[in-house]
MDAnalysis code that builds the backbone (N, CA, C; Angstrom):
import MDAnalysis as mda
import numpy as np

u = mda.Universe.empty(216, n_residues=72, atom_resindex=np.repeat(np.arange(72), 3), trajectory=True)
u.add_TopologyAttr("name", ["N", "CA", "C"] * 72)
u.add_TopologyAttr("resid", np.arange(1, 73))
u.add_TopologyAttr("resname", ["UNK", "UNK", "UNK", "UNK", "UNK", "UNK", "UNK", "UNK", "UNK", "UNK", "UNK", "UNK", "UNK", "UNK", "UNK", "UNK", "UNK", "UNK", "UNK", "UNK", "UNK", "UNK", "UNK", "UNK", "UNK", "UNK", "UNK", "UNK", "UNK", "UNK", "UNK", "UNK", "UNK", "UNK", "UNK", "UNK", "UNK", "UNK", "UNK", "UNK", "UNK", "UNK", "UNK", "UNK", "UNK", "UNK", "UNK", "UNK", "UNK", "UNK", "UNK", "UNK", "UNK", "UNK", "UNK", "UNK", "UNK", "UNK", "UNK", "UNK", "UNK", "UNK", "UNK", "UNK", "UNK", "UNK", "UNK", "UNK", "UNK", "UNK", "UNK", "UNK"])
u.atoms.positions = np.array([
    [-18.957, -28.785, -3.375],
    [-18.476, -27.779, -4.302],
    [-19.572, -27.453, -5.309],
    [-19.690, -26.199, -5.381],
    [-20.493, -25.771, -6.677],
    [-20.408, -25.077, -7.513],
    [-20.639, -24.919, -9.444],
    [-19.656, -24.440, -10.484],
    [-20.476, -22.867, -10.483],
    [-19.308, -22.313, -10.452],
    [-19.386, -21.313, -10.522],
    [-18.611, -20.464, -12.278],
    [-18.818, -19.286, -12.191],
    [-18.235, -18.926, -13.424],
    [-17.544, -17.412, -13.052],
    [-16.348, -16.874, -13.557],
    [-15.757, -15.622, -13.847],
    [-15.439, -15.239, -14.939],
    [-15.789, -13.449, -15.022],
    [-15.096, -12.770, -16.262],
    [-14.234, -11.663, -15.290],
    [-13.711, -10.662, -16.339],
    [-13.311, -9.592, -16.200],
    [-13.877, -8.483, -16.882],
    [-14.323, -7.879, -16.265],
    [-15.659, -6.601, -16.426],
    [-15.245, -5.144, -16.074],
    [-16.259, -4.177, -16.983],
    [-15.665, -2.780, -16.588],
    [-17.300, -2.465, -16.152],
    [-18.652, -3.452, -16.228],
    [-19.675, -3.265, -15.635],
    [-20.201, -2.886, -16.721],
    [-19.828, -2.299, -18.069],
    [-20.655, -0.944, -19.165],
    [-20.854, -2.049, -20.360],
    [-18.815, -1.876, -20.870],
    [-19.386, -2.304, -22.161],
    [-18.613, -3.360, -22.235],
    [-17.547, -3.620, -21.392],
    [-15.999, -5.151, -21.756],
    [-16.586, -5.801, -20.911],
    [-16.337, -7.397, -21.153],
    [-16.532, -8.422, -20.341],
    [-15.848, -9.467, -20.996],
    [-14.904, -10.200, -20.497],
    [-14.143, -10.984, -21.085],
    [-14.733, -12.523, -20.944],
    [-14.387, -12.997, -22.353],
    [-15.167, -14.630, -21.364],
    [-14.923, -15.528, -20.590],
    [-16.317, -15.488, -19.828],
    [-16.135, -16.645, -18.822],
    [-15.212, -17.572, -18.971],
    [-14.565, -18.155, -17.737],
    [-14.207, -19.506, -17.215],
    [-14.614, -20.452, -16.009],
    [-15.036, -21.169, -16.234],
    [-15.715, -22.131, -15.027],
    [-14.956, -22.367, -13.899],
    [-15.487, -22.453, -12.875],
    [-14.621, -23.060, -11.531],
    [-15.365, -23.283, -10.370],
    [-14.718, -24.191, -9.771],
    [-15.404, -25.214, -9.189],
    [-15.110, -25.054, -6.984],
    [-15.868, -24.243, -6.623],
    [-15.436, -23.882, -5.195],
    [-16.859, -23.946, -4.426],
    [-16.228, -23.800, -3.153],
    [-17.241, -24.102, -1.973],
    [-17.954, -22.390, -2.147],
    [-19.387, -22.191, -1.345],
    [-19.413, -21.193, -1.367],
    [-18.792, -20.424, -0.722],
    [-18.057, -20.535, 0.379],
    [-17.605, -19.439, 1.405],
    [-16.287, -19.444, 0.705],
    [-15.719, -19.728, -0.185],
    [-14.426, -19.818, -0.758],
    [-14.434, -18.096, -1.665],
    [-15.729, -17.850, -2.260],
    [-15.872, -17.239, -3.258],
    [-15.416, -15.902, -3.200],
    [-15.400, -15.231, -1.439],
    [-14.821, -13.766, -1.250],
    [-13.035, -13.992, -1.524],
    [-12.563, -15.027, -1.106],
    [-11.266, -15.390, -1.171],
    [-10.647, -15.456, -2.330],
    [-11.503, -15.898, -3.636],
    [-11.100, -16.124, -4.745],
    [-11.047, -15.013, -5.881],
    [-12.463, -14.214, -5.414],
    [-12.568, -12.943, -6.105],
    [-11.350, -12.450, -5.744],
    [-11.083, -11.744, -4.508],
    [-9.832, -11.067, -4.163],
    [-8.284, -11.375, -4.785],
    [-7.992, -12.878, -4.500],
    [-6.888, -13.315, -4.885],
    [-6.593, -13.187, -6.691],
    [-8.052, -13.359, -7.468],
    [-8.118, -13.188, -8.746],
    [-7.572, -11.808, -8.991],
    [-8.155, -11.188, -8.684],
    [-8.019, -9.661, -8.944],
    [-6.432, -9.247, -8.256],
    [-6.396, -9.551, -7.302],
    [-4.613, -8.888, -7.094],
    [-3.741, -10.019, -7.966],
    [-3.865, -11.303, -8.367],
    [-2.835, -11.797, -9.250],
    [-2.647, -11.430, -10.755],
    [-3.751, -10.821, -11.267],
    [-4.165, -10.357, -12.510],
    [-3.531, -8.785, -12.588],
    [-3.714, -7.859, -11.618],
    [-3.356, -6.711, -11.549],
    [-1.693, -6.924, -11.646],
    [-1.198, -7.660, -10.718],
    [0.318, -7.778, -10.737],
    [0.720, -8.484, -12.349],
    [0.157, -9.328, -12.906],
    [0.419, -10.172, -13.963],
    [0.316, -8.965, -15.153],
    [-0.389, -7.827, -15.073],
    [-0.792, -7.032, -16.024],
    [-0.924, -5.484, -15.218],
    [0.161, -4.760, -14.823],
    [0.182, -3.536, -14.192],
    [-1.060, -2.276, -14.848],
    [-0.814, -2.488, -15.862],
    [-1.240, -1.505, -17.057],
    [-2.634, -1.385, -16.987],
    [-3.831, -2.625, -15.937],
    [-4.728, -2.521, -15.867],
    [-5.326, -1.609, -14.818],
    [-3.874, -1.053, -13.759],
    [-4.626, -0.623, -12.359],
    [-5.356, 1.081, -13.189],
    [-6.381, 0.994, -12.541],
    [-6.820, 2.645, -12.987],
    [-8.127, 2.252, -14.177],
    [-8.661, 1.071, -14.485],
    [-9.001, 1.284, -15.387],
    [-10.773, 1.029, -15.029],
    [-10.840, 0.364, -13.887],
    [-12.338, 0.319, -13.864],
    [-12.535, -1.004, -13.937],
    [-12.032, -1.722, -13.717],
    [-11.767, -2.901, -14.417],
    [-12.372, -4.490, -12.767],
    [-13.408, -4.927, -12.828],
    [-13.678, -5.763, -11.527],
    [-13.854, -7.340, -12.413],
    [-13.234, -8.087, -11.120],
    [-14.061, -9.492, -10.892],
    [-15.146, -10.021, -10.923],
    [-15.585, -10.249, -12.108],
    [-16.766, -10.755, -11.218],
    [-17.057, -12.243, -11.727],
    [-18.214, -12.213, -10.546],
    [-18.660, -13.803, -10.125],
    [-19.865, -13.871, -10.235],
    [-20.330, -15.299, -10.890],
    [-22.124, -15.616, -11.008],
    [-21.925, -17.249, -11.088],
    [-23.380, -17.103, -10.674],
    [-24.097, -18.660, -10.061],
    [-23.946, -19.482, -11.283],
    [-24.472, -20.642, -11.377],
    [-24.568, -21.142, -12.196],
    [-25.573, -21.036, -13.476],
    [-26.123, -20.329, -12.751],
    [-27.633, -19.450, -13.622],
    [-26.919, -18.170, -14.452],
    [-26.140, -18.277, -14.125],
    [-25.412, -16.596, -15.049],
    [-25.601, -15.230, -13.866],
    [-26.468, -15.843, -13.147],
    [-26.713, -14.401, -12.119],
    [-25.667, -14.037, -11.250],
    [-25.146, -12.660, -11.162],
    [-23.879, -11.781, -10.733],
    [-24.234, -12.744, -8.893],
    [-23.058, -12.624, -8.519],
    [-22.918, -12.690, -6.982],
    [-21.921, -11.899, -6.760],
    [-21.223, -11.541, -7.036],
    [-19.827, -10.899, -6.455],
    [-19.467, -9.803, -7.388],
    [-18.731, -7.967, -7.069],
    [-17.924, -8.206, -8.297],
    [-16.578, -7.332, -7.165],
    [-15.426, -7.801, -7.734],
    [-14.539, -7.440, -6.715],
    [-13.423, -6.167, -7.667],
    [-13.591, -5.334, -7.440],
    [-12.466, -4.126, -8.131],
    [-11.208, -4.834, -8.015],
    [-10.412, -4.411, -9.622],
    [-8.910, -4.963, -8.980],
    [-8.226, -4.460, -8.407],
    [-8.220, -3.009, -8.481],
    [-7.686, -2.137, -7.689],
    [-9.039, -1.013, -6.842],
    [-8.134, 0.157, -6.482],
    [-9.499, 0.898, -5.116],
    [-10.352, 1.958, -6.360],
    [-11.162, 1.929, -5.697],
    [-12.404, 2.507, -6.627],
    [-11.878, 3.957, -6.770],
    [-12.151, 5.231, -7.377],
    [-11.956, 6.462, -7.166],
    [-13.424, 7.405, -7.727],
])
């Protein structure tokens, strides 16, 4: 397992702070996804807003960022 970190990002100017977590790498497409549709359902009001997952190494460097909803 290796620590990884997530926020919630609009890419520009919001980024919420990090929380640490602790997964395999091949786990990480699974987790982005599942993050983002449990968050969207937990908080409707966010779909439409621009609003992605994202994921970085332990270095702070981006690996992932997953939309919570479809891009337009």
């Amino acid at each position: 397992m290796q620590r990884f970190s997530y926020n919630f990002t609009d890419l520009t100017t919001f980024e919420s702070s990090p929380k640490e977590i602790w997964l395999n790498e091949q786990d990480l497409p699974n987790f982005g996804k599942r993050t983002a549709r449990e968050m969207l359902a937990a908080v409707p009001d966010l779909e439409h807003k621009g609003l992605c997952v994202g994921i970085y190494d332990q270095a702070g460097e981006p690996i992932s960022y997953v939309p919570l909803d479809t891009l337009h």
